[in-house]
C-alpha positions as CSV (number, residue, x, y, z in Angstrom):
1,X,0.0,0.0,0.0
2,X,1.3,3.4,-1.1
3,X,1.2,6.0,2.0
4,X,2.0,9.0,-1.0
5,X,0.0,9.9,-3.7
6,X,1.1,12.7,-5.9
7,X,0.0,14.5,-8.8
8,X,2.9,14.1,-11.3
9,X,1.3,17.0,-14.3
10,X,-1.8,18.4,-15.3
11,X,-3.2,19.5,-18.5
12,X,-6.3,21.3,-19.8
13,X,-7.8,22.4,-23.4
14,X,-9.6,25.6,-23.6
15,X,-13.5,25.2,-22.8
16,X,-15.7,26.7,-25.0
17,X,-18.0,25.9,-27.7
18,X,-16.6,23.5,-30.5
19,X,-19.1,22.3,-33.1
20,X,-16.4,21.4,-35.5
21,X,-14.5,18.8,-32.3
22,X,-15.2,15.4,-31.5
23,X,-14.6,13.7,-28.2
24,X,-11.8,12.2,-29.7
25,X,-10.0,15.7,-30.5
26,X,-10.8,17.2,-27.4
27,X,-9.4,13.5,-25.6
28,X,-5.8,14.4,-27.9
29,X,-5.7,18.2,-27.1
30,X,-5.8,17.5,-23.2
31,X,-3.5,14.3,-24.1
32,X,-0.5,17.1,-25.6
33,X,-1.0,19.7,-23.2
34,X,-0.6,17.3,-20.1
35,X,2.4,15.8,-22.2
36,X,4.1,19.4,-22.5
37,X,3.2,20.1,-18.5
38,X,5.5,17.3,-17.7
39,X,8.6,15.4,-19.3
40,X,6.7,11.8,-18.8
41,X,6.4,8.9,-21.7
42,X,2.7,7.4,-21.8
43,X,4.3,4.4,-22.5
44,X,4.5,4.8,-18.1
45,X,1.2,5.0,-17.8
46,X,-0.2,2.1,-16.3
47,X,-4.1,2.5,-16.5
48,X,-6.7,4.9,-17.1
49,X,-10.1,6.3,-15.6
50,X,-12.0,8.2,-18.7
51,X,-14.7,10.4,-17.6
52,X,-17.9,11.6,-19.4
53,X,-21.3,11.9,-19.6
54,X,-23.3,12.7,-22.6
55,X,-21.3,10.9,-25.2
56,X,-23.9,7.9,-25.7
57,X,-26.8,10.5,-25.3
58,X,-25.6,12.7,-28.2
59,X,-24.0,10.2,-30.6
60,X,-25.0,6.8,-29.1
61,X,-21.3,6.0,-27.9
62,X,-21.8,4.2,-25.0
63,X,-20.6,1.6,-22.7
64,X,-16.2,2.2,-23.9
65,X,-16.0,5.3,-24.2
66,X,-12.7,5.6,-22.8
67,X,-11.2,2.8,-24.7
68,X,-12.9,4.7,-28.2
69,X,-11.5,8.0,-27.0
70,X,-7.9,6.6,-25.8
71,X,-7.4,4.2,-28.5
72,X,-7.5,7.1,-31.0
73,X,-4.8,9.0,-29.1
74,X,-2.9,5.7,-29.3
75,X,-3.0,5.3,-25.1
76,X,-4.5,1.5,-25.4
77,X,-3.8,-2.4,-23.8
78,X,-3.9,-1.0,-20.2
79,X,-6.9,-1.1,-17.9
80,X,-9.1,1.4,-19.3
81,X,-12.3,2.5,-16.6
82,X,-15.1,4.8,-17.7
83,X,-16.7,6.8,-15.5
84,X,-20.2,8.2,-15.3
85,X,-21.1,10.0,-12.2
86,X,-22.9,13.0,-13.7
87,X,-21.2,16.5,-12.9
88,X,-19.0,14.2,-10.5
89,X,-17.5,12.6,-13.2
90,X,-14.0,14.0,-13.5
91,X,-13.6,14.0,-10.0
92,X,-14.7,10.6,-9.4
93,X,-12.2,9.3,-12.0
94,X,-9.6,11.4,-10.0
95,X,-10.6,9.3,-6.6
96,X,-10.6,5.9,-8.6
97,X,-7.2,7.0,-10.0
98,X,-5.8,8.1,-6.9
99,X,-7.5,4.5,-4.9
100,X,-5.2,2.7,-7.2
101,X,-2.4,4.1,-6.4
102,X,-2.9,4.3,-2.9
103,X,-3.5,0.0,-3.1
104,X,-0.2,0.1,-4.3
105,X,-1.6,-1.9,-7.3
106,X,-0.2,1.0,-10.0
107,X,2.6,3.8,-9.7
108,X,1.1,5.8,-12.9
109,X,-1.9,6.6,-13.5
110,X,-4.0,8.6,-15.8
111,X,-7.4,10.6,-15.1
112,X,-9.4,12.2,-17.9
113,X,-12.2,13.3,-18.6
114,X,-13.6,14.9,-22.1
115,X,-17.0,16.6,-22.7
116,X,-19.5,18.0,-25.7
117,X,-22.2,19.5,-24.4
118,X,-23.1,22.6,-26.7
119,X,-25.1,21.6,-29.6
120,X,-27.3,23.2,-32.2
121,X,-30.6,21.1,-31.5
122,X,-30.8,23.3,-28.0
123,X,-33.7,20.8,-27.0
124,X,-32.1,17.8,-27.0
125,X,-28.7,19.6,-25.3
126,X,-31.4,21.3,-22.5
127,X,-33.0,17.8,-22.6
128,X,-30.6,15.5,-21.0
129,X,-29.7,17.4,-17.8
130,X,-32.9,15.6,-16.5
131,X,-30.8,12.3,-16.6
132,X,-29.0,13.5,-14.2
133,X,-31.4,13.3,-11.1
134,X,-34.1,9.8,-10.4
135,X,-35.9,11.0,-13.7
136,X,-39.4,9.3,-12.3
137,X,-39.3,11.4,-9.4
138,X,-38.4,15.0,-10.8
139,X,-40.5,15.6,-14.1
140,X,-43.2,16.6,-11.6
141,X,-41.4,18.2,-9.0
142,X,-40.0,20.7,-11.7
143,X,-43.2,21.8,-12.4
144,X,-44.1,22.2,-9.5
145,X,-41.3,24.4,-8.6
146,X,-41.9,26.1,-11.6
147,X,-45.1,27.2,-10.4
148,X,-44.4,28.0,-7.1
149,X,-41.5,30.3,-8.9
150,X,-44.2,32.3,-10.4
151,X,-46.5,32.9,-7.5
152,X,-43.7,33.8,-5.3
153,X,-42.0,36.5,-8.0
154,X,-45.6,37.7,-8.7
155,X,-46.1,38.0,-5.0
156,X,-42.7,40.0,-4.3
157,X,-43.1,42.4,-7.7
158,X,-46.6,43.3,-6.1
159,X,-44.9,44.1,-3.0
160,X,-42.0,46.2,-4.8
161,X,-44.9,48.0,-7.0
162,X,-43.1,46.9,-9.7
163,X,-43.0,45.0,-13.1
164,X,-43.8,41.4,-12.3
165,X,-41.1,40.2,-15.0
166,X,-38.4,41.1,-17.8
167,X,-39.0,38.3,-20.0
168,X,-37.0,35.3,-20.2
169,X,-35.3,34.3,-22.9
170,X,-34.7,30.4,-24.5
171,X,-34.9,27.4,-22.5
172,X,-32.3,25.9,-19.6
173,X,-31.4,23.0,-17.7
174,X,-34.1,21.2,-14.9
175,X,-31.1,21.7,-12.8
176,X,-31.2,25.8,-12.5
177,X,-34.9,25.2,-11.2
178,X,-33.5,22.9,-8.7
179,X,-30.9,25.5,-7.6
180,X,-33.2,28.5,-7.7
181,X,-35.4,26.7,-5.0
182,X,-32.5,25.7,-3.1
183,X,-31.9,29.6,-3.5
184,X,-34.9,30.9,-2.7
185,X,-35.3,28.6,0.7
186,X,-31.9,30.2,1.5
187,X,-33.2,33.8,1.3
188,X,-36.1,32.8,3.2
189,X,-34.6,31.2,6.1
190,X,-30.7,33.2,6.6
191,X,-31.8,36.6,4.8
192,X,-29.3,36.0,1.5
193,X,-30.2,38.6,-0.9
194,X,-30.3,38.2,-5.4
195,X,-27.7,40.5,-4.8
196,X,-25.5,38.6,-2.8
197,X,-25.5,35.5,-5.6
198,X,-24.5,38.7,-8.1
199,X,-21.4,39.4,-5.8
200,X,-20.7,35.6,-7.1
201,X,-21.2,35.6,-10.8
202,X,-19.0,39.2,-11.1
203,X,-16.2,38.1,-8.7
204,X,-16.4,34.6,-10.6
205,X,-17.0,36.2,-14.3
206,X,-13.8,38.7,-12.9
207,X,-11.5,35.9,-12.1
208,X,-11.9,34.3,-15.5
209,X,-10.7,37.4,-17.4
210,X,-7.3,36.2,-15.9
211,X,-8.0,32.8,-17.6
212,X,-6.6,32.3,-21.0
213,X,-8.5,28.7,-21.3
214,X,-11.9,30.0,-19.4
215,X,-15.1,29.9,-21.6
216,X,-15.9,33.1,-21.0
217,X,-13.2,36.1,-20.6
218,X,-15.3,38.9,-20.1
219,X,-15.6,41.1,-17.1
220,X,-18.9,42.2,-15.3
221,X,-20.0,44.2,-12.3
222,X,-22.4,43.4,-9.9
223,X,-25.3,45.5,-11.9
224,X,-24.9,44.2,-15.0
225,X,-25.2,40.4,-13.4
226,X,-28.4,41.5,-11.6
227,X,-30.2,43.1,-14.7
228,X,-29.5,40.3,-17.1
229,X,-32.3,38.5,-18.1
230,X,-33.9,36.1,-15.7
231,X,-33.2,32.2,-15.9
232,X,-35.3,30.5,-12.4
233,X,-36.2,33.2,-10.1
234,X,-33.6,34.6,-8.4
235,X,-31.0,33.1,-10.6
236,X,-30.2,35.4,-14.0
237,X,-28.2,34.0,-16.7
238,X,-25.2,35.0,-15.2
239,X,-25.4,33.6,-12.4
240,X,-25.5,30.5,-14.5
241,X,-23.0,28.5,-15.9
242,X,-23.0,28.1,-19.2
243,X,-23.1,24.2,-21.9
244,X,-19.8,24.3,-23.2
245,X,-17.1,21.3,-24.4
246,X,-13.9,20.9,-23.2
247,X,-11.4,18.6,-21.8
248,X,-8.4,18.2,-18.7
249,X,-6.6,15.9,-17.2
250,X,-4.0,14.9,-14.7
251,X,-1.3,11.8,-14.0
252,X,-1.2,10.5,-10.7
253,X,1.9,8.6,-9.2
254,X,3.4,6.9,-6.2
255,X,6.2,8.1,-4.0
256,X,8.7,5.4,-5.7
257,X,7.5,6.2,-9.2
258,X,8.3,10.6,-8.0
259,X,11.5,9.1,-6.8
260,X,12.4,7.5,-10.2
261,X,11.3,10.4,-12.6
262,X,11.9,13.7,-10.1
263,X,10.3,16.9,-10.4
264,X,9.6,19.8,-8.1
265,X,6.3,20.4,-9.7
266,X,4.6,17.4,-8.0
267,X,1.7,18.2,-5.6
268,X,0.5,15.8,-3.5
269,X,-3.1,14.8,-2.8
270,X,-3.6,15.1,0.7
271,X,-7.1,13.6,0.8
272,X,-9.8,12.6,-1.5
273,X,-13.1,11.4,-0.4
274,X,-16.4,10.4,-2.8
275,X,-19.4,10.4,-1.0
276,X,-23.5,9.8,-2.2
277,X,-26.5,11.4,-1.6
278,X,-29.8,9.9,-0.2
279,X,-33.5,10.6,-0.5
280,X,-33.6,10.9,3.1
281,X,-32.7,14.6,5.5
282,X,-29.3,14.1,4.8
283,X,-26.2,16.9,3.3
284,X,-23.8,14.9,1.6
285,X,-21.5,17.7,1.1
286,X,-21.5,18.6,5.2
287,X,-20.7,14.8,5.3
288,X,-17.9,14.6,2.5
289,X,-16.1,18.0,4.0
290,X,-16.1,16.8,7.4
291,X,-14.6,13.2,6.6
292,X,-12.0,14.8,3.7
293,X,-10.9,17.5,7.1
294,X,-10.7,14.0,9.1
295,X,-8.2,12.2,6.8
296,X,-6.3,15.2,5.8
297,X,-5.6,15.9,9.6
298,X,-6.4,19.6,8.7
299,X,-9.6,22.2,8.9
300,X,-11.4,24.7,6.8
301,X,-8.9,27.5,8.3
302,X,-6.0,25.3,6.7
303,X,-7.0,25.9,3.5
304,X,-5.4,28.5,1.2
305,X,-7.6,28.4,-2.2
306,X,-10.4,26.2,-3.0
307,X,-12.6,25.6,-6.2
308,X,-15.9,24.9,-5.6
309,X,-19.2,23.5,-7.3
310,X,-20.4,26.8,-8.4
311,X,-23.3,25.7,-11.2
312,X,-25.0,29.0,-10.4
313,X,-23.9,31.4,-8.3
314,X,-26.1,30.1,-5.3
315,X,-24.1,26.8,-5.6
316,X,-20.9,28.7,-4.4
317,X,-22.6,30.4,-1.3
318,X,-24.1,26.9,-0.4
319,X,-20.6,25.2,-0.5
320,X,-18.3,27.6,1.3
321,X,-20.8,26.9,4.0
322,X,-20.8,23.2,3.7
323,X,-17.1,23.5,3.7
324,X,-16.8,25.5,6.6
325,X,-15.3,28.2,5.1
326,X,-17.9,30.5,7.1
327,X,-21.1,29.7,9.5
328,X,-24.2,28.1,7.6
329,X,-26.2,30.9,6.5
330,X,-23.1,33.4,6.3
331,X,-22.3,32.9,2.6
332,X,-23.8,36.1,1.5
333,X,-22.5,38.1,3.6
334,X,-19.3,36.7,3.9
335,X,-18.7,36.8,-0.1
336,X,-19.9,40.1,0.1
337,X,-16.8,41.3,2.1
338,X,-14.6,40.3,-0.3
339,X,-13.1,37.0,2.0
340,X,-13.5,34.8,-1.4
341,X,-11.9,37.6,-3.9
342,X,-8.8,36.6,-5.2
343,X,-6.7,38.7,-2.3
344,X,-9.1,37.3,0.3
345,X,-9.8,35.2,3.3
346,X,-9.8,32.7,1.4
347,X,-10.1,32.7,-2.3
348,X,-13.2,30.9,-4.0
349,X,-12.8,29.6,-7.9
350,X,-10.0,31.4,-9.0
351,X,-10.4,30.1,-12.8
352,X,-13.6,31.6,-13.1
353,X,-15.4,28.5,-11.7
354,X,-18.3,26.8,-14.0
355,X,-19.8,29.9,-14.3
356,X,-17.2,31.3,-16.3
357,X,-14.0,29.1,-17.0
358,X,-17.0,26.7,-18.6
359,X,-18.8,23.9,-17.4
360,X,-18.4,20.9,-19.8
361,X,-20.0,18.3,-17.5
362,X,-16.9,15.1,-17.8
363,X,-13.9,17.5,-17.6
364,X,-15.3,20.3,-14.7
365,X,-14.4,18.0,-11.7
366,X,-10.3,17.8,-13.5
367,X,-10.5,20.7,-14.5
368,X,-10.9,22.6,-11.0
369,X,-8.1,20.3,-9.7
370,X,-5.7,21.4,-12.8
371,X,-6.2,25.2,-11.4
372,X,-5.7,23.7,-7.7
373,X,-2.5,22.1,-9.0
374,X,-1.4,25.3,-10.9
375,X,-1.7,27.7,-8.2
376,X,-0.2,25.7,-5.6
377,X,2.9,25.5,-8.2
378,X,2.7,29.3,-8.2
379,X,2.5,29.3,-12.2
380,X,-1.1,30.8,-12.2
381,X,-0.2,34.1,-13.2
382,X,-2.3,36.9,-12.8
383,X,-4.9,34.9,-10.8
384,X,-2.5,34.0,-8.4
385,X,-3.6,33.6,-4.5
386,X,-0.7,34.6,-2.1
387,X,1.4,31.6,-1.7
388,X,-0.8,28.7,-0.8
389,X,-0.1,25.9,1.1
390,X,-3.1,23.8,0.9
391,X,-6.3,23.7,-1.7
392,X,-9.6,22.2,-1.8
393,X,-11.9,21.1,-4.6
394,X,-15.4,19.9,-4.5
395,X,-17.1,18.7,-6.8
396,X,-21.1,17.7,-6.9
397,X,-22.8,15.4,-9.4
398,X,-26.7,15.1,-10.2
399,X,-29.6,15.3,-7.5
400,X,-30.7,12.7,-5.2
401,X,-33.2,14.4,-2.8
402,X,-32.1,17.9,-2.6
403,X,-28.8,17.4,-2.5
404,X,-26.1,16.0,-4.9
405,X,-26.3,12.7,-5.7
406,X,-22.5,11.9,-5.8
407,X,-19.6,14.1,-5.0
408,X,-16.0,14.5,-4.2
409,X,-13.9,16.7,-1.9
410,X,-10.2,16.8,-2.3
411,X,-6.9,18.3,-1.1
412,X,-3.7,19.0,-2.2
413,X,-0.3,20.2,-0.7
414,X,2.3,22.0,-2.1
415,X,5.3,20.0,-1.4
């Protein structure tokens, strides 16, 4: 059994939205840039955990994916694992990579993950987010929570004396229904205010102008967030992250393989932890952070820099909170001082997070631990935090309940 697990290199293709890429191409861009991060042979690599999600619902390519995607980058013969674990998926492919090594079973190891989400026929793109919760159960409940939307906007425009609505524009995800009740329990029960998720989407839409391989790379103030149109009441697009396609990846090694092929770029992986979500009163992430705190030997004051689950900008004040990183109810006010600003407390999605770096469903998971990896190297550029020690990514995956259905916490040391 390995006591060490390390992060060895990292690599990342631009997100964005690439009608003219296959899985396949995106699989070979992350393939070269995680070759160039580090002077490795993938003739080391030992076996490989391919995450993704949509690839059979878009063009039927189920059940090998990875070996499909691999084999045409010429990475083939090894173990070859696919993963599907909804938004979880790149970070569950991490865990499995990072179990393997830990068994002592493999020295290198390879996690990727490679999405395509945008697509022309915006139905069927919209259309399969659905798959990511116990279908049965939800069709109704969105409806439902669509209604209840309504009466409760109508109901607070009435009391503002003003215009009930701006309009919404083209269709989105059952998920951003989801999180706009999750939101709007929030504001009910702790006070957070549509202008506190705002604080969010600018700081987050900010931080990606610093991103050269973010989706988006524009910046935005507070106003601008809150008078874009709206999405799910309180949640405007903005405060959204957006379909995109994209692809990262990282190798993973033991302590004897570092030894054999040195580098002072290494990072090791402190903890990782994959926990599920249940139907019954339960938060898996309160349960993940406080078991990932347990085996790291560490707390939520250790941490330098995180990257969190931010698929609207409610998602981000929910999480700091699960994490720790402030009281439960506190993320509103606390993001509103500035604590998760790139020269804060404690800095909060640096690469622009899903809402702006891009949000293509197999790679976000790897792609928030790329950034981890990059600022605790100190190579992050002008998006670097002030010399962390210690970072933390979570990483949620469909809906059980009202809470994620899968989902993985990890952290990494600078060594």
């Amino acid at each position: 059994m390995s006591d060490t697990v390390y992060v060895y290199s990292v690599g990342m293709t631009k997100f964005g939205k690439f009608l003219d890429k296959g899985i396949k191409d995106l699989t070979g861009e992350a393939l070269k840039s995680l070759k160039n991060d580090g002077e490795i042979s993938f003739s080391e690599i030992e076996s490989a955990w391919f995450s993704n999600a949509a690839w059979g619902m878009y063009e039927f390519q189920h059940s090998i994916r990875g070996q499909v995607a691999l084999s045409a980058n010429k990475i083939d013969k090894i173990p070859i694992i696919n993963v599907e674990n909804a938004c979880a998926s790149g970070s569950t492919a991490f865990h499995g990579a990072w179990m393997a090594i830990k068994s002592g079973l493999y020295d290198c190891v390879l996690a990727i993950g490679a999405e395509k989400i945008y697509h022309e026929d915006r139905k069927k793109m919209m259309g399969g987010f659905i798959t990511y919760t116990d279908v049965e159960k939800t069709r109704n409940l969105i409806e439902q929570l669509k209604q209840m939307a309504e009466k409760e906007k109508a109901k607070k425009a009435k009391e503002q004396g003003t215009e009930e609505t701006k309009g919404k524009k083209g269709g989105h995800s059952a998920f951003m229904d989801l999180y706009a009740m999750a939101a709007r329990n929030h504001m009910k029960k702790h006070g957070t205010t549509k202008r506190q998720c705002a604080v969010v989407a600018a700081k987050n839409h900010n931080n990606s102008t610093l991103n050269p391989l973010a989706q988006y790379t524009f910046p935005m103030t507070v106003e601008e967030v809150m008078e874009d149109y709206e999405v799910a009441y309180p949640l405007t697009r903005s405060m959204c992250a957006p379909v995109g396609d994209g692809a990262a990846a990282a190798i993973l090694c033991s302590e004897k393989f570092l030894k054999e092929h040195p580098t002072d770029r290494a990072v090791l992986i402190r903890a990782s932890v994959l926990k599920s979500g249940s139907w019954r009163t339960d938060d898996v992430a309160k349960r993940a952070s406080k078991t990932v705190y347990e085996m790291a030997g560490l707390s939520p004051q250790d941490i330098n820099v995180a990257e969190v689950h931010d698929a609207t900008a409610f998602g981000e004040i929910h999480q700091i909170e699960q994490m720790g990183f402030c009281p439960i109810g506190q993320g509103g006010p606390f993001t509103e001082s500035g604590a998760t600003a790139l020269d804060g407390k404690i800095p909060v999605n640096p690469s622009g997070g899903l809402l702006s770096r891009g949000h293509p469903i197999g790679a976000s998971g790897l792609a928030q631990l790329y950034e981890l990896v990059v600022q605790l190297r100190g190579e992050a550029g002008k998006r670097q935090v002030n010399d962390p020690k210690f970072a933390l990514a979570e990483n949620g995956g469909g809906t059980i309940g009202f809470g994620e259905a899968a989902l993985c916490v990890h952290i990494l040391e600078k060594i």
